[in-house]
N, C-alpha and C positions, 0 to 999 in steps of 0.2 A: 442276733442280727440275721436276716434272710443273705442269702447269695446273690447278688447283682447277674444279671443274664452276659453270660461271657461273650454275646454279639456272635456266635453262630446260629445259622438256620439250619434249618432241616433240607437236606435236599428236596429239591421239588418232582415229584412223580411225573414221568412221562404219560401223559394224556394219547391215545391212541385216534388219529385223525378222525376216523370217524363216531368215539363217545364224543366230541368235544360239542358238538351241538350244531347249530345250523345261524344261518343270517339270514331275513328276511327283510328285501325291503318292500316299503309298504308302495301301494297303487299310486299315491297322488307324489310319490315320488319318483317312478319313472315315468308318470304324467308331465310332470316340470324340465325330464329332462326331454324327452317328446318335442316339448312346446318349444323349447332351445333350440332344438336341432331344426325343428320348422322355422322357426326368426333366422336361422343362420345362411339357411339355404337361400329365402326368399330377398334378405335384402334389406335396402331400407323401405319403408312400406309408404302408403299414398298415406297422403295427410291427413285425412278421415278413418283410419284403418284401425281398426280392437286389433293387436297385435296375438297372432295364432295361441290358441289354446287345445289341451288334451285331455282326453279323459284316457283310462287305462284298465282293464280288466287282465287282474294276474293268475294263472290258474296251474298247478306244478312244471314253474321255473317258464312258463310260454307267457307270451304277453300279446294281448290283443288291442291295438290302437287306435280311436280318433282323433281327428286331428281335424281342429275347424279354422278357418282362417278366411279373410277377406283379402282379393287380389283388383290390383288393375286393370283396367280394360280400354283397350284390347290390348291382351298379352297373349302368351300361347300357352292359354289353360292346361292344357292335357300334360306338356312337359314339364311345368312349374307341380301340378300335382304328385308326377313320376321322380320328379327330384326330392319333392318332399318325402316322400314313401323310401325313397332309396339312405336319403342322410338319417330319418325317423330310425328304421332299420340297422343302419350302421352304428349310429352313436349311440342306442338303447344297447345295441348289443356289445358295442366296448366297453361304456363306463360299469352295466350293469352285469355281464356276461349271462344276457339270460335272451334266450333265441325271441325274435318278435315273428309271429306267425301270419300276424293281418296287419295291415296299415290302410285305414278306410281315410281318405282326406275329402273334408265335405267343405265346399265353397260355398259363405254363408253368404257372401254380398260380393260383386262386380264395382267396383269405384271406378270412375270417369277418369282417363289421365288426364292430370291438368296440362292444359295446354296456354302460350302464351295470348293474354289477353281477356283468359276466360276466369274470373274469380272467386 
């Protein structure tokens, strides 16, 4: 008869922090998170509105962002842009901890605010 394994393990080897290896997350996922942060900032959107989308180029550990999105009009472009760029920046760089160096926000369409009356 063979011996049954008496249910010890071998201790496990401490791993020295940096052999252990790296994470990488890929582009179209701190794109999705990009595109979050811009929905979060801006609102609820006009009724005709492609709700913001990202693209992302990741290049050692920096992340460089578009961000396209359709807003209201008249609203105050410039600081709805500025917030985007600023929550973009913030929350790429919480959840992912990876510094974001550009945040480029390209206004692809102006939507009419609806106003009462007009359908």
């Amino acid at each position: 008869m063979t011996g049954a394994s008496s249910g010890t393990h071998r201790p496990a080897t401490a791993v020295a922090p940096g052999e252990r290896g790296a994470v990488r997350i890929a582009d179209r996922v701190v794109a999705k998170i990009a595109a979050q942060a811009a929905r979060e900032v801006l609102g609820p959107l006009p009724k005709d509105a492609v709700p913001p989308h990202a693209t992302v180029v990741v290049h050692h550990g920096t992340a460089r962002v578009r961000v396209h999105l359709e807003l209201d009009y008249p609203s105050a472009i410039g600081a709805r842009c500025a917030a985007v760029r600023r929550q973009v920046t913030e929350r790429v760089g919480a959840l992912v901890d990876m510094e974001v160096r550009e945040v480029a926000v390209h206004v692809e369409r102006l939507l009419p605010a609806q106003t009462p009356g007009r359908a």
